[in-house]
VOPAGU-2260 file (C-alpha; in pm, 1 decimal, decimal comma):
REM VOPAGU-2260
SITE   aa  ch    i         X         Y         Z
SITE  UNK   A    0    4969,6    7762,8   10577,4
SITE  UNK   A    1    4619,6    7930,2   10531,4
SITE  UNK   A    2    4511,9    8278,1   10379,4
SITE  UNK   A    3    4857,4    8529,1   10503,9
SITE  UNK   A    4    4733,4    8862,6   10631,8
SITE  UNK   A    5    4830,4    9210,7   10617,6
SITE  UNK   A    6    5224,8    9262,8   10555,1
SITE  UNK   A    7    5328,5    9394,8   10889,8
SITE  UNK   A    8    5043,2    9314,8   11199,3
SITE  UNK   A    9    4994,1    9597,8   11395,6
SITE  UNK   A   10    5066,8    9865,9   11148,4
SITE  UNK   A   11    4903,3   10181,1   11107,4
SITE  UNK   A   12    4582,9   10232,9   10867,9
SITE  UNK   A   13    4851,5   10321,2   10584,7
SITE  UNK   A   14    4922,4    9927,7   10562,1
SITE  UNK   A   15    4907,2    9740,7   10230,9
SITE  UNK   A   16    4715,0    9411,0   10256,4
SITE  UNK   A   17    4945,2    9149,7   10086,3
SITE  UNK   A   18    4731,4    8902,2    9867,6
SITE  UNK   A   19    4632,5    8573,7   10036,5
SITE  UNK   A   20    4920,5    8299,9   10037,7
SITE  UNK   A   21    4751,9    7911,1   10027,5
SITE  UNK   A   22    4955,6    7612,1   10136,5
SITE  UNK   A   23    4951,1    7282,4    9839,3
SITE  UNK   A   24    4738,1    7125,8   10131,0
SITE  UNK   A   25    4501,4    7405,1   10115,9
SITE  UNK   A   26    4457,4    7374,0    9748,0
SITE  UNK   A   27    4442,6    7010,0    9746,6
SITE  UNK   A   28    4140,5    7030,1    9931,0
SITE  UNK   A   29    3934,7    7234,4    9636,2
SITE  UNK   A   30    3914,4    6969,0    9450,0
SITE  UNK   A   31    3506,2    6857,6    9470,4
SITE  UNK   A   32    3244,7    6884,1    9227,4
SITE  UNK   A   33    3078,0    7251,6    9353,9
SITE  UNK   A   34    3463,8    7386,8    9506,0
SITE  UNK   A   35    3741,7    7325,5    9266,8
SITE  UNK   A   36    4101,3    7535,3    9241,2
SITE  UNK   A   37    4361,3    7537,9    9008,2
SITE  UNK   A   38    4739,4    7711,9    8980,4
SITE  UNK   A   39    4911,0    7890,0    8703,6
SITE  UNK   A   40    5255,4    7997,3    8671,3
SITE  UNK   A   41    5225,7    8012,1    9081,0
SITE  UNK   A   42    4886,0    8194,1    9137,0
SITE  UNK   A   43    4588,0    8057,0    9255,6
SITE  UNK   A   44    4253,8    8055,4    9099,6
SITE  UNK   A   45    3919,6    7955,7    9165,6
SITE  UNK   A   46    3708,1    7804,0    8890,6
SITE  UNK   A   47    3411,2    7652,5    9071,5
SITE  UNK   A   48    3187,4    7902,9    8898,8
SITE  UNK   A   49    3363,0    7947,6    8576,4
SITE  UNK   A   50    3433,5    7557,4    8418,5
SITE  UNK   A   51    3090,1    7601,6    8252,6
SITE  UNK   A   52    3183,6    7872,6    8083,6
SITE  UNK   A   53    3545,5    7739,2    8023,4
SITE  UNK   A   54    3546,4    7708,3    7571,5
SITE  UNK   A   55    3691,5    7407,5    7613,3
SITE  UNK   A   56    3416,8    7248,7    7790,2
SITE  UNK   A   57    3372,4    7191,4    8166,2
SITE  UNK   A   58    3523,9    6875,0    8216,7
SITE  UNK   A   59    3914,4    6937,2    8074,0
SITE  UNK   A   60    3992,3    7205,0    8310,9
SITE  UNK   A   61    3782,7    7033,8    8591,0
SITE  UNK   A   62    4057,4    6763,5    8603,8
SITE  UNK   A   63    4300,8    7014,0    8691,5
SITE  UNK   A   64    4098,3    7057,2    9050,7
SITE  UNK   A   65    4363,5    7091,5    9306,1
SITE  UNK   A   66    4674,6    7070,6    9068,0
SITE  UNK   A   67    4935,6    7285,3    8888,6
SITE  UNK   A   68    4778,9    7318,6    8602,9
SITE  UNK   A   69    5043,0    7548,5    8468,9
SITE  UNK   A   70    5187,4    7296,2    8182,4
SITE  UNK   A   71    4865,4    7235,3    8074,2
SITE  UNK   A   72    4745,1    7600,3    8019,9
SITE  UNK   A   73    5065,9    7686,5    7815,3
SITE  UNK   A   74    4998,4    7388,8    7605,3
SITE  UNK   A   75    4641,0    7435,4    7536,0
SITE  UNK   A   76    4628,5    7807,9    7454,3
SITE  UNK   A   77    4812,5    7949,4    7187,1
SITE  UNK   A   78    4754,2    8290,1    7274,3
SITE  UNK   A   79    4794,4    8328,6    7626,7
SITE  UNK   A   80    4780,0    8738,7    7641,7
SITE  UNK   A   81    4422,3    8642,4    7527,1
SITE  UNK   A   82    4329,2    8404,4    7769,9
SITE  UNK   A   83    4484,4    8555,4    8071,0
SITE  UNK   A   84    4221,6    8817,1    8101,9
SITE  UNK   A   85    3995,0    8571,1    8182,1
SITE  UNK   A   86    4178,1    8482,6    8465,5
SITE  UNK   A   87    4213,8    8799,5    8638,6
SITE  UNK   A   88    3862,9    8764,7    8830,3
SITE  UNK   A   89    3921,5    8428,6    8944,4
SITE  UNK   A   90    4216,4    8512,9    9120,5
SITE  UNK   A   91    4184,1    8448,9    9485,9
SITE  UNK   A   92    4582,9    8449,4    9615,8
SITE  UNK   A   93    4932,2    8281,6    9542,2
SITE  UNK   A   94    5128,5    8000,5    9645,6
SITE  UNK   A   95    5284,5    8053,7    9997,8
SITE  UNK   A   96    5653,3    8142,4    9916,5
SITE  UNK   A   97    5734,7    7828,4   10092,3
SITE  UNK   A   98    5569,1    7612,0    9852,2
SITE  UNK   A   99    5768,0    7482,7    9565,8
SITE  UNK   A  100    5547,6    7560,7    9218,4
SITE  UNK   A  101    5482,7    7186,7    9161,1
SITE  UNK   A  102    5243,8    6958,6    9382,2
SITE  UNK   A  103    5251,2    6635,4    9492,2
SITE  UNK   A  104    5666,4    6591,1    9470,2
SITE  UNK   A  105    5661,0    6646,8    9100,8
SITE  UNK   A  106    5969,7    6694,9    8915,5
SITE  UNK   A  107    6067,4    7086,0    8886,5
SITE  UNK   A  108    6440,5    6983,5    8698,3
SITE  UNK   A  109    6201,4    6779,4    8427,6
SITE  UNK   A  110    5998,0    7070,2    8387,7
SITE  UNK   A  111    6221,3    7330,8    8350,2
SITE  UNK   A  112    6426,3    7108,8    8168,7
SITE  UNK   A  113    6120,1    7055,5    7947,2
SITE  UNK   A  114    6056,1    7407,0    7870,9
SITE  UNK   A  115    6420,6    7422,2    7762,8
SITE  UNK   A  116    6362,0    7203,2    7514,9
SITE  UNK   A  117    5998,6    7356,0    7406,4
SITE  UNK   A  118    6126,6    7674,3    7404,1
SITE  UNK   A  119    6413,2    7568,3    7202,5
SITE  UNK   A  120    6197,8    7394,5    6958,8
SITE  UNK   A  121    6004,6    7704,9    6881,2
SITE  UNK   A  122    6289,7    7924,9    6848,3
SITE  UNK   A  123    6388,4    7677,3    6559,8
SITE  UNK   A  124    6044,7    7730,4    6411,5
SITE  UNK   A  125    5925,8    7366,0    6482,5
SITE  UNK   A  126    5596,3    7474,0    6557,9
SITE  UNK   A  127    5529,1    7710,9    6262,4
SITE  UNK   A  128    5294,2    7497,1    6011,2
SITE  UNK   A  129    5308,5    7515,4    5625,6
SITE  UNK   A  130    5012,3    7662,3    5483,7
SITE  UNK   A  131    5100,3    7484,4    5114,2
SITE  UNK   A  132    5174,7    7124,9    5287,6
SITE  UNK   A  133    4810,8    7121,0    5454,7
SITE  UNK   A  134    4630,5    7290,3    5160,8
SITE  UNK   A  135    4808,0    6978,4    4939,3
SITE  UNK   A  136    4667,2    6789,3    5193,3
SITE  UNK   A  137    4298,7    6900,7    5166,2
SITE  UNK   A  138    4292,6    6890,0    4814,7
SITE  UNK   A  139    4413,6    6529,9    4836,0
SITE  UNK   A  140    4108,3    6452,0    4997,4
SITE  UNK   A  141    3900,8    6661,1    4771,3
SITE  UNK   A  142    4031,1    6479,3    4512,0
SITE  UNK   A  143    3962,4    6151,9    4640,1
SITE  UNK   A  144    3598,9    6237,9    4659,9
SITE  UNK   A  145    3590,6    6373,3    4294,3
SITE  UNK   A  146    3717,5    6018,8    4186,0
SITE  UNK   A  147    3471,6    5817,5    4356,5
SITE  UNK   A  148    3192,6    6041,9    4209,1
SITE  UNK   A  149    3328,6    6017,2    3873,0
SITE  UNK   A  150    3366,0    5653,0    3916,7
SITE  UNK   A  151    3010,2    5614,0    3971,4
SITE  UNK   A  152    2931,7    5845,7    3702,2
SITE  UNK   A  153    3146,3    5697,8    3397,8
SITE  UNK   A  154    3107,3    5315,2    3535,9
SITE  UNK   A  155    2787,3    5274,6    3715,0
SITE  UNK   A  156    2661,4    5115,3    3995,0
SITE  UNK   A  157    2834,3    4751,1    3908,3
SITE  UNK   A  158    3013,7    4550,8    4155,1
SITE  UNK   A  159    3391,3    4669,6    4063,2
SITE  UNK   A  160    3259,9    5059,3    4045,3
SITE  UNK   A  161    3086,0    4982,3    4395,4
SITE  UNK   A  162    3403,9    4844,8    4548,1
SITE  UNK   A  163    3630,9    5105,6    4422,5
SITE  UNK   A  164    3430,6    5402,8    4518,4
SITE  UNK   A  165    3394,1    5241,5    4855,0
SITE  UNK   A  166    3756,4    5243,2    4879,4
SITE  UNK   A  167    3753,6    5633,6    4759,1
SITE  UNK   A  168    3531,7    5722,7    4997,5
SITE  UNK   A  169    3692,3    5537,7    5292,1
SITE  UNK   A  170    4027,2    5674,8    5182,7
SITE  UNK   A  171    3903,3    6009,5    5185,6
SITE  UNK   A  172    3724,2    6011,9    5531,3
SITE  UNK   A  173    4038,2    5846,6    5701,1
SITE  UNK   A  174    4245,5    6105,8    5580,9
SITE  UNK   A  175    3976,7    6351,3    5618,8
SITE  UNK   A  176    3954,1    6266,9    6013,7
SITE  UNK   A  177    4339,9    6303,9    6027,5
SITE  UNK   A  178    4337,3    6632,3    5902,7
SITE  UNK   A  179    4081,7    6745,3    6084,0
SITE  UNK   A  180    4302,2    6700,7    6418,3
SITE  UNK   A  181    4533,0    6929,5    6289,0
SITE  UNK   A  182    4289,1    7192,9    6297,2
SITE  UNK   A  183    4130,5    7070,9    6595,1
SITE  UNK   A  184    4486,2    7141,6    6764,6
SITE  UNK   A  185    4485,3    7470,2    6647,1
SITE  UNK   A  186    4787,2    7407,2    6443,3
SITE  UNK   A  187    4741,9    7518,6    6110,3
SITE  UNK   A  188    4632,8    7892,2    6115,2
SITE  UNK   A  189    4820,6    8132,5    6354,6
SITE  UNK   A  190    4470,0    8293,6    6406,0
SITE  UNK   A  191    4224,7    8042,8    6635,5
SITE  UNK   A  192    3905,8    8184,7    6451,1
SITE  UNK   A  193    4042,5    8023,1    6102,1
SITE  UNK   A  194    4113,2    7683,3    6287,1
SITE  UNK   A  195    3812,9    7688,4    6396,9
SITE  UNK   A  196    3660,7    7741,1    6048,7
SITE  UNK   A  197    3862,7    7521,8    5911,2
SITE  UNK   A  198    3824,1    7236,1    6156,9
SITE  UNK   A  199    3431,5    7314,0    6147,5
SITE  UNK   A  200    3421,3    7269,9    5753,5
SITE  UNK   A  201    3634,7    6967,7    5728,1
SITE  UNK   A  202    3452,4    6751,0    6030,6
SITE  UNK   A  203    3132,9    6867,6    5990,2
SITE  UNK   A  204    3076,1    6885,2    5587,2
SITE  UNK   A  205    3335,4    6644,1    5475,5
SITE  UNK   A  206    3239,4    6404,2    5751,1
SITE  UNK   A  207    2966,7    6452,1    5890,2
SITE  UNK   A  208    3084,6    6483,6    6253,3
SITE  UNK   A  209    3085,9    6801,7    6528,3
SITE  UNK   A  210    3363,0    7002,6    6589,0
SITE  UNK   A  211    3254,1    7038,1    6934,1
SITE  UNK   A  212    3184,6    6678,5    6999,7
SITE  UNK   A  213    3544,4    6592,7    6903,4
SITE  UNK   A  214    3711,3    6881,5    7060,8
SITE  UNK   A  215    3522,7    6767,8    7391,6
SITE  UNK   A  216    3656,9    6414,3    7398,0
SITE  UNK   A  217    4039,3    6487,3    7298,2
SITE  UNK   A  218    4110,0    6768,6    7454,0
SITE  UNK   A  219    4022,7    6527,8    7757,6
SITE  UNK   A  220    4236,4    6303,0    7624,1
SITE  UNK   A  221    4578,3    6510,0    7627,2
SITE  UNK   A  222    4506,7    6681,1    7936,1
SITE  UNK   A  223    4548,9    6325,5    8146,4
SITE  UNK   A  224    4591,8    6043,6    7866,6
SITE  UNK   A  225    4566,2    5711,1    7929,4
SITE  UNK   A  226    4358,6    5847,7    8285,5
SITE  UNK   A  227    4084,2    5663,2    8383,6
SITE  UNK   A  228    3733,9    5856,6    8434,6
SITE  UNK   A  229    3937,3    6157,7    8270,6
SITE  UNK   A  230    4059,6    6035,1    7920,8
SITE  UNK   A  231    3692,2    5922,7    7781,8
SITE  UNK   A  232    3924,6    5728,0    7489,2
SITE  UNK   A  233    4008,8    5517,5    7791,8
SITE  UNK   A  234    3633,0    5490,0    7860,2
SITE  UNK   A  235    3506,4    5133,6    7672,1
SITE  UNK   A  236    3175,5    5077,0    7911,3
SITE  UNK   A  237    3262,5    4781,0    8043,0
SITE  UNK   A  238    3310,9    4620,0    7661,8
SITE  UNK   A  239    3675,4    4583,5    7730,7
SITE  UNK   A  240    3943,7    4589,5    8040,2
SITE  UNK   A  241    4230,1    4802,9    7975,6
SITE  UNK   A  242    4583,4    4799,7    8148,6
SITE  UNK   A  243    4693,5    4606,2    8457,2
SITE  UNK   A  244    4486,4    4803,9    8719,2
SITE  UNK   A  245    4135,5    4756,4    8560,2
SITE  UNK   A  246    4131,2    4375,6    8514,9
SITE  UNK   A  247    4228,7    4295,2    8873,9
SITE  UNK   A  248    3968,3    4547,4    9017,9
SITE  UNK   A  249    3685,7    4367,7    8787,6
SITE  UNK   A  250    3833,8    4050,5    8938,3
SITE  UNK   A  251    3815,3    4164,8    9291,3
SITE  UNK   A  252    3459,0    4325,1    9266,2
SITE  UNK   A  253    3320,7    4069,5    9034,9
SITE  UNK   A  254    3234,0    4246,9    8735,3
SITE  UNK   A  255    3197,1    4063,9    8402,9
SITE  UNK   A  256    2966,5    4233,5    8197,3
SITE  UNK   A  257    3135,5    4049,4    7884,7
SITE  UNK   A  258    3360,0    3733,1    7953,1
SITE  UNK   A  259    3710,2    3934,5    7921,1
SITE  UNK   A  260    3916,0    3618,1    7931,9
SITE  UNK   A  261    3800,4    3586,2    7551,7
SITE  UNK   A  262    3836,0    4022,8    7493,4
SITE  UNK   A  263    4132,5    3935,8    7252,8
SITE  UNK   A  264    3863,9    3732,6    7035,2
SITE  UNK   A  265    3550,9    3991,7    7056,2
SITE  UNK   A  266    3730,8    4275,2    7013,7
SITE  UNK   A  267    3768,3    4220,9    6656,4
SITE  UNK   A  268    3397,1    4168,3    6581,0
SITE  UNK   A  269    3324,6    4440,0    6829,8
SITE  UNK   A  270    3551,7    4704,3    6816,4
SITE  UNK   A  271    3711,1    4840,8    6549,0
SITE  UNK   A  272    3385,3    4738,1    6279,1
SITE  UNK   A  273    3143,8    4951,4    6532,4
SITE  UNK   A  274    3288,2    5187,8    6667,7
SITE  UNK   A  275    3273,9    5478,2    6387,7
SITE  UNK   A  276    2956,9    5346,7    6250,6
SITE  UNK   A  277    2785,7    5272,1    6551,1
SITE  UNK   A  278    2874,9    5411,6    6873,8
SITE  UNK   A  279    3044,1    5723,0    6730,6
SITE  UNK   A  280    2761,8    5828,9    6501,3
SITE  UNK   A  281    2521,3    5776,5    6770,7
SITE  UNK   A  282    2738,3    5959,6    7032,1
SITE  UNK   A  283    2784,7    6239,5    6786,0
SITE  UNK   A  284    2418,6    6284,1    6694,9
SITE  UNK   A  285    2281,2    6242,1    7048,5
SITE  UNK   A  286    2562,9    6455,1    7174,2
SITE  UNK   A  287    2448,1    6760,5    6951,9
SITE  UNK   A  288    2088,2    6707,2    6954,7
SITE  UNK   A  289    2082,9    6676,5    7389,1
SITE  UNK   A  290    2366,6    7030,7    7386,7
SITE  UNK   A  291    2130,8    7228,3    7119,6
SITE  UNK   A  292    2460,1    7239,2    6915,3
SITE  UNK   A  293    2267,1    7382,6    6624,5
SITE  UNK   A  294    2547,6    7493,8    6458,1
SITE  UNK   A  295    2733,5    7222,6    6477,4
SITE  UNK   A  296    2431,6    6980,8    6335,2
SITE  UNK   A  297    2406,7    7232,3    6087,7
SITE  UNK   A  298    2784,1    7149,1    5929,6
SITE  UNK   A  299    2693,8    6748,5    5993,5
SITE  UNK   A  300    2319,9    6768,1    5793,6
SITE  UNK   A  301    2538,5    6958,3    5482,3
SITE  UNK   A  302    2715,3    6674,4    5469,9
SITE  UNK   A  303    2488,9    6399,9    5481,3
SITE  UNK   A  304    2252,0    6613,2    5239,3
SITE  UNK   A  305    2569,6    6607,3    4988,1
SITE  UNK   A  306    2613,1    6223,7    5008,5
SITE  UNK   A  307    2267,2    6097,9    4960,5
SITE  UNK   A  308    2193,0    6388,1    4709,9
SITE  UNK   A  309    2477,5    6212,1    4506,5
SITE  UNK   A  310    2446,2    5867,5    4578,9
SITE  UNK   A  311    2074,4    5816,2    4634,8
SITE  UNK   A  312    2012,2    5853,5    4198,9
SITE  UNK   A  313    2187,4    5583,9    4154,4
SITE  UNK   A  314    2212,2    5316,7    4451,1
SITE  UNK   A  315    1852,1    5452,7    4596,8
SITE  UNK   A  316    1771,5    5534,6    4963,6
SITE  UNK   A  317    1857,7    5242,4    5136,7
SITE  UNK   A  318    2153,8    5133,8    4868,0
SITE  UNK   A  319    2324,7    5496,6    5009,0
SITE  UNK   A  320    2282,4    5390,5    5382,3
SITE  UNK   A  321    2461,4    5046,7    5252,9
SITE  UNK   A  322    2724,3    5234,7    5109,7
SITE  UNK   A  323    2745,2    5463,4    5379,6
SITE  UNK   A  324    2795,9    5163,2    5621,8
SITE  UNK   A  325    3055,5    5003,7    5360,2
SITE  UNK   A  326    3258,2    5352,1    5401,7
SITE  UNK   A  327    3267,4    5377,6    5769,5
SITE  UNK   A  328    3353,9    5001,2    5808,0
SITE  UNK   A  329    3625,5    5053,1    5651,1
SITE  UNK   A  330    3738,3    5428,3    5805,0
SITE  UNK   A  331    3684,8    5275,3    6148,3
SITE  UNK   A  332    3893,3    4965,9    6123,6
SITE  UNK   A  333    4165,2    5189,4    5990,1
SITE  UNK   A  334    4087,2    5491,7    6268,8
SITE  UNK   A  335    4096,5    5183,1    6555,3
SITE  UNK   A  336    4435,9    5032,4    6452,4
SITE  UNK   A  337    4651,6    5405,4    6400,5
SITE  UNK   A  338    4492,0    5536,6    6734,0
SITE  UNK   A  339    4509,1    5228,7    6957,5
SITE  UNK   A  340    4849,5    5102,0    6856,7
SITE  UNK   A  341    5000,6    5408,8    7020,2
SITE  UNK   A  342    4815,8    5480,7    7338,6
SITE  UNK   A  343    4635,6    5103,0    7441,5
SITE  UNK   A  344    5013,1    4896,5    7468,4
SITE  UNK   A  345    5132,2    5181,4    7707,6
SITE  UNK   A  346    5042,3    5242,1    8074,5
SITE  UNK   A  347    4674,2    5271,5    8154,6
SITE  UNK   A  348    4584,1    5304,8    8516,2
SITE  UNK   A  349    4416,8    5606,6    8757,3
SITE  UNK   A  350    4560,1    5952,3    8807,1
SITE  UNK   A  351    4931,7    5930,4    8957,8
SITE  UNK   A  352    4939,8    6310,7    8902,7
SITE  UNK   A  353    5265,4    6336,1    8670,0
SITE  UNK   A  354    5377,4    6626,0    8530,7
SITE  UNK   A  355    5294,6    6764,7    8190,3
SITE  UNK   A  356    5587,4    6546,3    8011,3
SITE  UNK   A  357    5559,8    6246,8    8201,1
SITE  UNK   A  358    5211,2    6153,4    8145,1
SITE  UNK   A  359    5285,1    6231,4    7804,2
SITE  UNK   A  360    5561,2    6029,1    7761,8
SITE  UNK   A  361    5368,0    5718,7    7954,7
SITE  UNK   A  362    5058,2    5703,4    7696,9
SITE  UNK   A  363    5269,1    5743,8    7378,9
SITE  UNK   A  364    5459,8    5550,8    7198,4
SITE  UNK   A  365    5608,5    5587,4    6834,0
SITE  UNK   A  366    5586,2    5382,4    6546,5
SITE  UNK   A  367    5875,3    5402,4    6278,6
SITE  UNK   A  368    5851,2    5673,6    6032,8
SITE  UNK   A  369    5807,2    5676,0    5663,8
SITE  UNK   A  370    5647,6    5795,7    5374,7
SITE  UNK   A  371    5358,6    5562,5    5416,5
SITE  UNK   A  372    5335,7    5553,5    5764,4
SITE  UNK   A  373    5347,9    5965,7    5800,3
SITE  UNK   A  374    5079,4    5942,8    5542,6
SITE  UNK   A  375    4867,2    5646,5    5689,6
SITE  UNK   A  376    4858,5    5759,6    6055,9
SITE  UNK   A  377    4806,3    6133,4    5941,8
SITE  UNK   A  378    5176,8    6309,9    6026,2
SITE  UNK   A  379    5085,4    6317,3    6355,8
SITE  UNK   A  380    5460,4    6463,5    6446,4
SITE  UNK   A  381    5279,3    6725,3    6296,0
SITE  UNK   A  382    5066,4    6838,6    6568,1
SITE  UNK   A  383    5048,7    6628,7    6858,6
């Protein structure tokens, strides 16, 4: 079923023209890099223009092309009486009324029966964050950093001092990076503009990072996780060959770029010492420098300028970068092993088009709860 006409052919001039009606088939086939359509909540919308404008960067709602993306908007904008006035001009039509609102034979019992639950869930006030747990939370970190600085100042630069405020610092920017997700989410603040501020001040002075950057990559990430050439987490260059899809396909086409019979071995010397001092630092810098992200490399140079204005008096220029190094050694090994151990053992393949919950529920898995786990992982019950 194509574009539906006037109600009533034939009628007189007083006629109403009925808004265009598009067939799943139809839509499917907007779904290229210039031409790309999307549904909400039954209503059909075309984007190709738009996605560069789109605040949450281009590529998140591009992977929606040709989909439902109605799960996805709900769960990725807080306030939707905000964001649905950006919607009205890219309305081109609905779904024909013989159409049922999900594409591709998804599941319409698992999603209603999902947003049961959801709505459920925030009509017990599971959603609604505590201002005093996350400002506990901050000043943990805060106070982390105030003990590694007063470690250097009372004890020096020995060997013992050294180690200890390397462990400060490291302990600080893990939990510093897990806090910053929260506010990345937008879960902290009921108002977006203070998560933003928030999430700004906490990755970019306390760690050096961009908000942007981040927000980029894992927004990606929960729209289709575990997605090949849509969740960029999922993305390791040809380093390493994730899943059961991805090895066979190198096999069949021949690619060995590293010898991934021996990945098991390489990827500790490879992965989780590099990839926050190495490939994300790099990424992050390039990434802001290439965009013109001024404001973001703003927040990232106050940090630096903080660290080496403390540390240089005492370790000198290059002793800071060794420090530096030390610190993010250590944060990435931790960051690798929370992140990976619940999304790289689950299913990692191309797009099978699930709905919202079930490609959820296929990249995530738990680990058992406690004190120190909560704590080490960074509550992430808490927002994800």
């Amino acid at each position: 079923m194509g574009k539906g006409g006037q109600n009533g052919e034939g009628c007189s001039s007083g006629c109403v023209k009925s808004d265009p009606h598009y067939s799943w088939e139809e839509i499917q086939k907007h779904n290229t890099r210039t031409d790309k359509w999307l549904v909400i909540d039954r209503k059909v919308y075309n984007i190709s223009d738009w996605v560069k404008r789109h605040p949450g960067g281009l590529r998140v709602i591009s992977h929606f092309a040709g989909e439902d993306a109605s799960e996805a908007f709900h769960a990725f904008h807080p306030d939707l009486n905000f964001v649905r006035k950006f919607l009205k001009p890219l309305y081109v039509g609905e779904l024909a009324e013989n159409e049922p609102s999900q594409d591709r034979g998804k599941s319409m019992e698992q999603v209603e029966d999902f947003q049961k639950l959801r709505k459920t869930a925030e009509d017990m006030g599971l959603f609604n964050s505590s201002v005093v747990f996350f400002s506990l939370y901050l000043l943990h970190i805060l106070i982390l950093e105030a003990l590694a600085w007063a470690t250097l100042y009372y004890l020096g630069t020995g060997w013992i001092p050294t180690i200890m405020i390397i462990l400060l610092l490291a302990i600080s920017q893990a939990q510093a990076g897990w806090l910053q997700h929260d506010f990345g989410h937008l879960s902290v603040f009921k108002k977006s503009k203070w998560n933003h501020i928030g999430h700004k001040f906490i990755i970019g002075h306390l760690k050096g990072a961009s908000a942007n950057w981040w927000n980029h990559r894992h927004f990606q990430h929960h729209a289709k996780p575990n997605i090949f050439s849509k969740d960029p987490d999922v993305n390791m260059v040809h380093i390493f060959v994730l899943g059961d899809t991805q090895p066979v396909e190198y096999g069949t086409k021949k690619l060995k770029y590293l010898p991934y019979n021996y990945q098991h071995r390489y990827f500790f010397l490879i992965g989780p010492p590099l990839l926050i001092p190495v490939y994300f630092t790099v990424q992050i810098m390039k990434t802001m420098i290439t965009r013109k992200d001024w404001v973001d490399l703003a927040w990232s140079l106050s940090y630096y300028t903080r660290f080496f204005f403390t540390f240089v008096p005492y370790f000198g220029f290059f002793g800071s970068i060794a420090l530096l190094t030390a610190v993010r050694f250590i944060e990435s090994h931790w960051f690798v092993w929370v992140t990976q151990m619940n999304h790289i053992p689950m299913e990692i393949d191309h797009e099978k088009y699930r709905n919202w919950l079930g490609s959820q529920l296929a990249a995530t898995c738990n680990i058992e709860q406690s004190f120190f786990n909560d704590w080490f992982s960074g509550h992430p019950q808490l927002s994800d």
